[in-house]
VOGU-3710 file (C-alpha; in Angstrom, 3 decimals, decimal comma):
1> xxxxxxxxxx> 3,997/4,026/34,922  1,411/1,940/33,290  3,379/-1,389/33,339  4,299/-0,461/37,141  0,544/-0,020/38,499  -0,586/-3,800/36,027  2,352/-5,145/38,313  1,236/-4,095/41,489  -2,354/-4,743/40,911  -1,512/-8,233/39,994
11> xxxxxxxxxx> 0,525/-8,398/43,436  -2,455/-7,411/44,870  -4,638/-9,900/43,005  -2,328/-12,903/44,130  -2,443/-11,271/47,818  -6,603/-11,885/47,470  -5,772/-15,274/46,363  -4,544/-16,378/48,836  -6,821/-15,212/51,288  -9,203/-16,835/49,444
21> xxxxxxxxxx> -11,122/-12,986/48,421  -11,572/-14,354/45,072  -11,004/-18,073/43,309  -7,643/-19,311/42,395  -8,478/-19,780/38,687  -9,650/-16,209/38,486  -7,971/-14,248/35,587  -9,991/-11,082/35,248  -9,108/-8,941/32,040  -8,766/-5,571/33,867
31> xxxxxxxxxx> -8,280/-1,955/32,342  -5,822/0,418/33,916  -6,322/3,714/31,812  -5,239/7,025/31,900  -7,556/9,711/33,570  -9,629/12,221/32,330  -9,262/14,584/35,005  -5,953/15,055/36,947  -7,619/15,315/39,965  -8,913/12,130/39,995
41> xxxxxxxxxx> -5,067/11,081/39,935  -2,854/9,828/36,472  -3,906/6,233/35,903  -7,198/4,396/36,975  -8,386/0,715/37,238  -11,814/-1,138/37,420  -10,390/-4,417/38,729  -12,322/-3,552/41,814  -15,917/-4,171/39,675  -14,504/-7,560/37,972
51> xxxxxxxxxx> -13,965/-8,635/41,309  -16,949/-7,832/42,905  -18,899/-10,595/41,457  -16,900/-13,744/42,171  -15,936/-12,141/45,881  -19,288/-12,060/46,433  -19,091/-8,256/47,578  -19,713/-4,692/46,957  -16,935/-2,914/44,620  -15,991/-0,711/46,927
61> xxxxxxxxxx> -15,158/-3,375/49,731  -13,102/-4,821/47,011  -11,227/-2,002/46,457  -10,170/-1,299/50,074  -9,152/-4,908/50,650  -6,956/-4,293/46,946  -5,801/-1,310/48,096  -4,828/-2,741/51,404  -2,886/-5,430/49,569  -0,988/-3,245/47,248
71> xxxxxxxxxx> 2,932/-3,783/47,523  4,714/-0,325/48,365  5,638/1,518/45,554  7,867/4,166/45,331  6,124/5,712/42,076  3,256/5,892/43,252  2,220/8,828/45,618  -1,206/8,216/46,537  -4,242/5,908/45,766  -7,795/6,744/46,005
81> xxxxxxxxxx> -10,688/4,693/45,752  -13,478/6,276/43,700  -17,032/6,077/42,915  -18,451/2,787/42,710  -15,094/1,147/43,245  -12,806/2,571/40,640  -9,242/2,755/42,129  -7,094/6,265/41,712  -3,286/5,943/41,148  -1,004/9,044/41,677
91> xxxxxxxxxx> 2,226/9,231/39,978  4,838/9,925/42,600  6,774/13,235/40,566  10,166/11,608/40,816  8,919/8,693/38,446  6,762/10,525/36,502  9,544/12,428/35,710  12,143/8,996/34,979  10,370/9,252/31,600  12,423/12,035/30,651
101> xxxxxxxxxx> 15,324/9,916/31,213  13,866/6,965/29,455  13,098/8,750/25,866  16,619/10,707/26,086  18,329/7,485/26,647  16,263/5,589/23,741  15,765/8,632/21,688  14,596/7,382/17,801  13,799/3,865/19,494  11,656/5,178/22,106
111> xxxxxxxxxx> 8,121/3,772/21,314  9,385/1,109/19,327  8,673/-2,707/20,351  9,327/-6,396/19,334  5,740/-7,306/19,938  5,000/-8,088/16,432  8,157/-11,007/17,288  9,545/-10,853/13,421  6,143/-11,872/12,112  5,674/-11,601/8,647
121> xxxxxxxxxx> 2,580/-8,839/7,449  1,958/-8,090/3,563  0,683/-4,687/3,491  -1,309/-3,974/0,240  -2,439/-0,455/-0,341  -2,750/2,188/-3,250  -3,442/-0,717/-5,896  -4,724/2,027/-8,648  -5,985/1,266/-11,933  -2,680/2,156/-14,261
131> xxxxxxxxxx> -5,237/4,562/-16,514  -5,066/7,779/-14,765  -3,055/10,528/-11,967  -3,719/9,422/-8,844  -6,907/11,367/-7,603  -7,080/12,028/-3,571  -8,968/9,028/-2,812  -5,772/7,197/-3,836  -3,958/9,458/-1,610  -5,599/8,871/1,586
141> xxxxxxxxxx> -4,781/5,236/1,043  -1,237/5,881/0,223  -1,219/8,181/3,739  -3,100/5,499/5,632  -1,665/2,091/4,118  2,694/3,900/4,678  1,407/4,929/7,897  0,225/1,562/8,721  3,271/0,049/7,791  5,463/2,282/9,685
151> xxxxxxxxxx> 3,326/1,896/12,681  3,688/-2,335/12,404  7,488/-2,286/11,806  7,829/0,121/14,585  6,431/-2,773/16,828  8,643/-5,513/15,308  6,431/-6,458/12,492  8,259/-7,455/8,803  6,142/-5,731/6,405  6,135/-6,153/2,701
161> xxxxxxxxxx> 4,531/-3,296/0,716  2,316/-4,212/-2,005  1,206/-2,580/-5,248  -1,473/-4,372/-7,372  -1,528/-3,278/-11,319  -4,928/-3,978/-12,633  -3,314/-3,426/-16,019  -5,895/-5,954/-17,263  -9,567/-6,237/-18,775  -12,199/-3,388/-20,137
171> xxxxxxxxxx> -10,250/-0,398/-18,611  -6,849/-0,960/-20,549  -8,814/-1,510/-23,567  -10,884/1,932/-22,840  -7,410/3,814/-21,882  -5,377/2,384/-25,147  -8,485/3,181/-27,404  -8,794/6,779/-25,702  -5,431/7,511/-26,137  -5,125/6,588/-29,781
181> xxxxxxxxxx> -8,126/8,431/-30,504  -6,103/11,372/-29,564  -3,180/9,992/-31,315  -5,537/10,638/-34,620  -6,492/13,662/-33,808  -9,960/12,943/-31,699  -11,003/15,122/-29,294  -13,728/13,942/-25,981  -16,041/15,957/-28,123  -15,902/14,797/-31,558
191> xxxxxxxxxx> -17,340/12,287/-33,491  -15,683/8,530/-32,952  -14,554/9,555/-29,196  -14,872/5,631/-27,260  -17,803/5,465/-25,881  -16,244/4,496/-22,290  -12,952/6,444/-23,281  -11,191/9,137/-20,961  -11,321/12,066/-21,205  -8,365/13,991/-18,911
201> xxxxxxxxxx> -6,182/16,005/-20,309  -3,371/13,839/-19,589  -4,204/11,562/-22,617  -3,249/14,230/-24,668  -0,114/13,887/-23,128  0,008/10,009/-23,434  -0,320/10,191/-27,261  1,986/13,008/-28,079  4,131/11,169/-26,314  3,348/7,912/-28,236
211> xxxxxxxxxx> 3,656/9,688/-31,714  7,022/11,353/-30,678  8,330/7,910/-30,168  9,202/8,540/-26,160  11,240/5,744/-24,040  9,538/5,234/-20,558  11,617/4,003/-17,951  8,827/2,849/-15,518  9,399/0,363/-12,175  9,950/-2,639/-13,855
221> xxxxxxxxxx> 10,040/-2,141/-17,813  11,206/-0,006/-20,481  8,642/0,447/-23,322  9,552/2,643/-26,336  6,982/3,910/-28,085  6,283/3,137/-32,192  4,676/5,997/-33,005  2,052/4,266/-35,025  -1,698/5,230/-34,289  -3,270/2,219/-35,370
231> xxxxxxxxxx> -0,646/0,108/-33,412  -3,519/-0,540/-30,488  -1,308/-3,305/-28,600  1,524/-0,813/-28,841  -0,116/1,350/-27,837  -2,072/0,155/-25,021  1,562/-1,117/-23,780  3,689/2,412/-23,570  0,104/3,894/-22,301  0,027/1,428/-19,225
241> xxxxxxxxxx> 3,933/2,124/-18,486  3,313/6,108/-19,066  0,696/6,109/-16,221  3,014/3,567/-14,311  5,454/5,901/-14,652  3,335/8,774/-13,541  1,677/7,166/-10,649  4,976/5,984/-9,554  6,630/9,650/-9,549  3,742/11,388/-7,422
251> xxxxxxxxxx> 4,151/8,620/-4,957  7,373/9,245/-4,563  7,064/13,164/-4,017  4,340/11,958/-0,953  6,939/9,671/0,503  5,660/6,382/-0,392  7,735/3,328/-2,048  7,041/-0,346/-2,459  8,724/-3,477/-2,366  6,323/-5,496/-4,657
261> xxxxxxxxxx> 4,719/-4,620/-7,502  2,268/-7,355/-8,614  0,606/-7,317/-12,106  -2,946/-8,539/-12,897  -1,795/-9,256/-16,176  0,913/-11,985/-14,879  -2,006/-14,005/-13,681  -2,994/-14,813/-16,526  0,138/-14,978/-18,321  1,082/-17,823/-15,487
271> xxxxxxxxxx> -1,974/-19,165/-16,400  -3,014/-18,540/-12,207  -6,335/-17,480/-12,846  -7,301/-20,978/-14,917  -6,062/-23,111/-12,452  -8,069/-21,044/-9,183  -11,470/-21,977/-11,796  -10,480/-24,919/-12,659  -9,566/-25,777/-8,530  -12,730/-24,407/-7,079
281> xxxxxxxxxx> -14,806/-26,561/-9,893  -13,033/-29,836/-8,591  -13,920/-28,969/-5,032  -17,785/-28,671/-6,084  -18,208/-25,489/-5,268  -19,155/-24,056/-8,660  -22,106/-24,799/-11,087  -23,405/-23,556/-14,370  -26,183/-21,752/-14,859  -27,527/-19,520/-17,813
291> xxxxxxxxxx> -24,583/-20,360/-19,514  -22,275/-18,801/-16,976  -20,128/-20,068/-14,253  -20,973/-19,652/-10,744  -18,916/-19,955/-7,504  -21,117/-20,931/-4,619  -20,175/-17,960/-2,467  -23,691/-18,418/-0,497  -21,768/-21,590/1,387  -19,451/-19,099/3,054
301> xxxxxxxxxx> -21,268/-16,728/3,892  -22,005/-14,448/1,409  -25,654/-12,940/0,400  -26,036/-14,601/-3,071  -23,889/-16,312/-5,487  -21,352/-15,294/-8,012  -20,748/-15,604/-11,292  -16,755/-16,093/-12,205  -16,891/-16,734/-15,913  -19,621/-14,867/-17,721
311> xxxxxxxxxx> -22,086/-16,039/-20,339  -20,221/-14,222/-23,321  -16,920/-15,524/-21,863  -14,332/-14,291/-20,134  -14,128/-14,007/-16,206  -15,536/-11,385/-13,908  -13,091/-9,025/-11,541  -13,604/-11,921/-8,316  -11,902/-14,709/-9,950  -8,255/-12,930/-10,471
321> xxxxxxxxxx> -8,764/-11,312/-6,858  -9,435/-14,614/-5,448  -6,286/-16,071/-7,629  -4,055/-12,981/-6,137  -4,942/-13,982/-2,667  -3,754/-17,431/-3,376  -0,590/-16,277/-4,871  -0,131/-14,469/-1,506  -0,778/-17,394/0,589  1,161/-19,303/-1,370
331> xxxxxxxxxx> 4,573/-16,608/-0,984  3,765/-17,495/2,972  1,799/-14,541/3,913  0,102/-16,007/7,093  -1,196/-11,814/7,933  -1,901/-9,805/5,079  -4,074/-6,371/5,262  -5,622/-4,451/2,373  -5,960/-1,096/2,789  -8,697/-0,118/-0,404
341> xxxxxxxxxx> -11,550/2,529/-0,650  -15,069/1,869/0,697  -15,967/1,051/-2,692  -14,155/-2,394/-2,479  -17,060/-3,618/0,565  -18,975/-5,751/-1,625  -15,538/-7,422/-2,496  -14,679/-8,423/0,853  -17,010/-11,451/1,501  -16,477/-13,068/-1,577
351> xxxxxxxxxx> -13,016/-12,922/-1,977  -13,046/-14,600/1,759  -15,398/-16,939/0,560  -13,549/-18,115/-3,050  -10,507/-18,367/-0,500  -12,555/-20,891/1,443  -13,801/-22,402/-1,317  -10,056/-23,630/-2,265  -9,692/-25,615/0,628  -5,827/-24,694/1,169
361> xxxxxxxxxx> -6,083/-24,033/4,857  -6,888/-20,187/4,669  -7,908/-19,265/7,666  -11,594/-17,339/7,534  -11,506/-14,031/7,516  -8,412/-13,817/6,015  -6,932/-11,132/4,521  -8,050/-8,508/7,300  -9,248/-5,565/5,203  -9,115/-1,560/6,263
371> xxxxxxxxxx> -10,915/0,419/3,906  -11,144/3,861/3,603  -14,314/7,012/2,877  -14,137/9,278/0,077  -12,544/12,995/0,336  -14,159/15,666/-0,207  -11,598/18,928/-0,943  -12,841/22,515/-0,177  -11,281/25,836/-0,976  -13,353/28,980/0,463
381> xxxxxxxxxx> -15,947/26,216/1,733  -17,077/25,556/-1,647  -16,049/21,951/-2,877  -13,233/21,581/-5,374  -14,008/18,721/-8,274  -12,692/19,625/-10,916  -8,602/18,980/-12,246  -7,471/20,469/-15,127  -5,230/17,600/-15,864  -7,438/14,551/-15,311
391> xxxxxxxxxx> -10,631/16,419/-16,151  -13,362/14,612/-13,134  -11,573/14,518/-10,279  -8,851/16,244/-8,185  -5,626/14,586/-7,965  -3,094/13,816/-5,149  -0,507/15,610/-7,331  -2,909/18,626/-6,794  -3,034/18,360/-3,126  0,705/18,049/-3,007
401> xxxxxxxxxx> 1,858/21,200/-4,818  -1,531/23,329/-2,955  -0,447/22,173/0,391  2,891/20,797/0,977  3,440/16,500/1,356  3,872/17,033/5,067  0,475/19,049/5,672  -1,804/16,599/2,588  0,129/13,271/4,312  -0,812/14,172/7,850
411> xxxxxxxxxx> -4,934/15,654/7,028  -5,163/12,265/5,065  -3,948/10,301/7,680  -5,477/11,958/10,984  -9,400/10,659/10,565  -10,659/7,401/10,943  -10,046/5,926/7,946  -13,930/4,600/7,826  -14,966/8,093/8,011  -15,487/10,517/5,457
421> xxxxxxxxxx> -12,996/13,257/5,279  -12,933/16,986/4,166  -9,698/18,010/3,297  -9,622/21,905/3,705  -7,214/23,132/1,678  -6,942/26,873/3,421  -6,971/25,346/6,388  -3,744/22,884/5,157  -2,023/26,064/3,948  -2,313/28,178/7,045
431> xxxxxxxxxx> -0,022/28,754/9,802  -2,049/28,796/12,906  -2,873/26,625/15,766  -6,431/25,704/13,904  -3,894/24,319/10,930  -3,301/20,787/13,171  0,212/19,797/11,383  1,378/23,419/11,607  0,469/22,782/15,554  2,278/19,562/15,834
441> xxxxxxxxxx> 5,268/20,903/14,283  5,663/24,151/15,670  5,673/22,636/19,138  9,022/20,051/17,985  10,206/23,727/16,129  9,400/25,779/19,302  12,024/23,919/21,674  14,749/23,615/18,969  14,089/27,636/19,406  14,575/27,474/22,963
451> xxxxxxxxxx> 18,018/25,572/23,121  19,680/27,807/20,435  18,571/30,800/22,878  19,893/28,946/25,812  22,892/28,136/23,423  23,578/31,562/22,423  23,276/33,127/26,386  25,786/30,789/27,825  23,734/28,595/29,085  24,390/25,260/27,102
461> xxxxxxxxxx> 22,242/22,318/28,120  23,689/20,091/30,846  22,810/16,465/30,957  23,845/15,483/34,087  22,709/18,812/36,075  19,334/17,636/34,447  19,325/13,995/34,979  20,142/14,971/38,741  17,096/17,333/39,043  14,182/15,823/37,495
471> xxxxxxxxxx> 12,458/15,886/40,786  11,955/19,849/40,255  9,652/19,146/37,357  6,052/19,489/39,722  3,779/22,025/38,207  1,235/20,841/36,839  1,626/21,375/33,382  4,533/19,558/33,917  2,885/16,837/35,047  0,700/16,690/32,455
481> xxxxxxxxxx> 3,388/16,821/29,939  5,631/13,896/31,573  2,320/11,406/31,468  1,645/12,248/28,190  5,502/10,987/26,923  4,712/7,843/29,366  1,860/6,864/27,508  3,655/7,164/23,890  4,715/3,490/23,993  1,427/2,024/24,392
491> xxxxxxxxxx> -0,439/4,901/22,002  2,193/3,465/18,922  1,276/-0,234/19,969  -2,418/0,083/20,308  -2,499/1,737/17,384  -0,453/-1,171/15,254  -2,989/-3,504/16,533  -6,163/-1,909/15,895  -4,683/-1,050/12,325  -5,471/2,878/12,901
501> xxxxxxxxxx> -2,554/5,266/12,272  -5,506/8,611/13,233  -4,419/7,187/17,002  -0,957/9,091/16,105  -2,212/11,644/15,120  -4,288/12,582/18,014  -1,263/11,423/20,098  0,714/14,169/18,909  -1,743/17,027/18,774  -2,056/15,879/22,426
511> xxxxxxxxxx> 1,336/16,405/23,161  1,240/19,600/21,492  -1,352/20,924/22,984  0,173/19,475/26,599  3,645/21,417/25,691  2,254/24,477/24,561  0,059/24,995/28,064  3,425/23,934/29,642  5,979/26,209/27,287  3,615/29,273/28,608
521> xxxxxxxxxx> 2,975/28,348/32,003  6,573/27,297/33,413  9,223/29,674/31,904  12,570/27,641/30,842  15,087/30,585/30,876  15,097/30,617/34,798  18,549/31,815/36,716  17,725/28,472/38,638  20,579/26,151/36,935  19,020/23,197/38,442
531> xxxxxxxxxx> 15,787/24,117/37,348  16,356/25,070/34,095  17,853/22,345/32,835  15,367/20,249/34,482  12,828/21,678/31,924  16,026/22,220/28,937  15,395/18,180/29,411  11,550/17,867/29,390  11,857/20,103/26,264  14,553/17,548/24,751
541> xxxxxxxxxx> 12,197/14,656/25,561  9,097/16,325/23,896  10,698/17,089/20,980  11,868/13,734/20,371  8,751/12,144/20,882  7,391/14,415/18,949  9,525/13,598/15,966  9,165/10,140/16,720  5,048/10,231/16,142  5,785/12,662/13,319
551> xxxxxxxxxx> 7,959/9,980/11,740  5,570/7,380/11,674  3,170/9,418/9,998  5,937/10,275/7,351  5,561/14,069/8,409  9,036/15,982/8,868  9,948/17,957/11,919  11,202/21,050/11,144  13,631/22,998/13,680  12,750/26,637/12,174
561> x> 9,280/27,622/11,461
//
């Protein structure tokens, strides 16, 4: 209906045009939204108000001359001109109600598109430190980064997932100390404990593990353990690929896989993270300075300078993140996103800048960046920190066996991703309308209900008596319901391009809420053949477009609840 009212609106515009209304060269970006209030009509535009200026007249003259110069249209039953010169569309029923025809007839493709043209996107997203369970912070960037990726192959995007393993530098060193501490016997409490060493309960596990001489099959090795405490580089090896392992399992029970995993570690093996120094120093963009290395980050934009190689030797964090982005450059990653906690910020900037600094035709402000707030989980309103397992902080795994995947993918998902989030766990668990997956999916489970009852009476759907008899669909509810579908397409592509997979989910709890009011208000089981399987098919569209948004959230869509 959308695409239908741009069309005629342009018509419109051309018809000005060549009155000579408004210039020639005029090419006003217009809105043409959906309305707040039904009885202000289903779609409204402020072309009127762009116009006004260069017409040299009031909006609302504007309008009536549009208006007057709109093509006839049979989908659209009335227009109004509003307020200061808004203009009103009404959906005629029998097109509002073509959209029922429409998602039947594309079913699982409805909503998709081939706007992204092939293009190719890197998503990066997860990226955890290979010395711990994933805690929930991790989790709402697994939700958020799958989401996103769904979303941008669902408009004709080729997306390569992306795992980064920092499985290099202080934190491997703290992990494979911690874990052979426990490997002789150590506890977090005794004397001897690292300093900087974990203390979960999981590195109990790592070292019995170890000392039982276990084979770990992780994602891209197999490591078998030598049972020798004060073997640290064997041990800091089979700890990595336990955790791998680990982190790699509990993804999979949330639905989440990866086509790439990258390794910090092969960086410098490749000897990557040299040649990046060593590249940004020819370009004279470093200099030295208390005996450390600095990268003039200041010349693109950033607050102060950085250092890349400190004093004592060795190079900070920046340096191999500016070397990664290279690498992905350099594999022909023109669009790359990285979907990382809040905590990353300061690391935005300067990686753009050392990219600049290389001189390799990066664009600026490449890669594009979502990041993500903390979580905060509650049980009886009273926060929940504490895991037995990993000891500070409460992990995905956690959330997963309290909740469900479905019910943990979807609360992680459904916020703004730049907003904090509390993730109520009796709220996740309970089956009401308050619970907002439970809502979402009970609607998709409600009208598989209804067409085993019409199933089981006789009463079979029938396509064609439906197809022929969409017109019948004009309560209001029904309305309601049929613009809703409509504006599915455009939700799933909006949302792609403003990299924000919460649009979804408001999308669908929407629709939910627009099915429900329409469920109660217009009873389906009517004697009325016509009739009834007028609304048999408005049920079958919901429910697939329902599954549809479900799907790109990687939610199921149960038929029984």
């Amino acid at each position: 209906m959308k695409d239908t009212i741009v069309a005629l609106l342009d018509a419109a515009l051309a018809e000005l045009k060549q009155q000579e209304v408004v210039p020639q060269e005029l090419s006003p970006a217009y809105k043409v939204d959906p309305t707040k209030d039904k009885a202000h009509g289903d779609y409204a535009t402020n072309l009127a108000l762009m116009l006004a200026k260069p017409a040299k007249a009031a909006p609302r003259q504007v309008a009536e001359k549009l208006v007057a110069a709109l093509p006839e249209s049979a989908a659209v039953s009335k227009v109004e001109i509003a307020g200061p010169g808004f203009i009103n569309f009404f959906a005629a029923t029998d097109a509002a109600a073509q959209v029922v025809r429409q998602v039947l007839d594309a079913g699982d493709a409805f909503g998709r598109s081939l706007a992204g043209a092939g293009e190719k996107v890197q998503v990066e997203f997860v990226s955890a430190n290979p010395t711990g369970p994933l805690h929930v912070g991790h989790g709402r960037g697994a939700a958020v980064g799958d989401c996103l990726c769904r979303l941008l192959e669902a408009t004709g995007y080729d997306v390569t997932r992306e795992f980064y393993y920092n499985d290099a530098g202080a934190q491997i060193t703290n992990l494979a100390l911690s874990v052979q501490a426990r490997a002789k016997g150590l506890g977090p409490d005794s004397d001897g404990w690292p300093e900087d060493g974990y203390r979960g309960g999981y590195i109990e596990d790592v070292a019995k593990a170890y000392l039982a001489g276990e084979t770990i099959h992780a994602d891209d090795r197999h490591v078998t353990a030598k049972a020798d405490p004060e073997d640290l580089d064997a041990i800091r090896e089979f700890a990595v690929a336990y955790l791998r392992r680990e982190q790699d399992l509990d993804l999979r029970a949330f639905g989440v896989g990866f086509d790439v995993y990258f390794l910090e570690s092969s960086l410098y093996q490749q000897g990557k993270v040299e040649e990046t120094a060593r590249r940004l120093t020819d370009n004279g963009h470093t200099y030295e300075q208390d005996g450390a290395l600095w990268l003039r980050t200041t010349d693109f934009g950033d607050d102060k300078d950085r250092v890349m190689r400190k004093s004592e030797g060795g190079y900070t964090y920046f340096l191999p993140d500016v070397a990664y982005h290279l690498d992905k450059w350099q594999r022909g990653f023109t669009s790359v996103i990285n979907e990382q906690g809040a905590d990353h910020h300061s690391t935005v900037t300067r990686v753009r800048a050392g990219l600049q600094a290389l001189d390799v035709g990066i664009p600026q402000g490449w890669p594009d960046y979502v990041l993500h707030q903390m979580v905060l989980v509650t049980r009886s309103g009273v926060e929940v920190k504490l895991s037995k397992r990993a000891g500070s902080y409460v992990t995905l795994r956690d959330l997963i066996d309290e909740v469900g995947r479905d019910a943990t993918r979807f609360f992680l998902a459904a916020r703004r991703a730049d907003s904090q989030l509390t993730f109520d766990i009796d709220l996740a668990r309970s089956q009401s309308n308050d619970n907002p997956v439970y809502y979402v999916q009970y609607a998709h489970a409600r009208v598989c209900s209804v067409l085993r009852k019409a199933e089981s009476e006789g009463l079979a759907f029938d396509h064609a008596t439906a197809m022929a008899n969409l017109g019948l669909l004009e309560a209001d509810q029904e309305k309601a319901l049929l613009n809703r579908l409509a504006r599915y397409p455009e939700v799933v592509e909006h949302a792609a391009k403003a990299r924000e997979p919460q649009q979804i989910a408001q999308y669908l709890q929407d629709l939910a809420a627009d099915f429900h009011s329409c469920y109660n208000a217009c009873k389906v089981m009517v004697d009325d053949d016509a009739l009834r399987n007028a609304r048999l098919a408005l049920g079958l569209a919901a429910r697939q477009v329902l599954r549809n948004g479900l799907d790109l959230m990687g939610v199921g869509a149960p038929e029984e609840m």
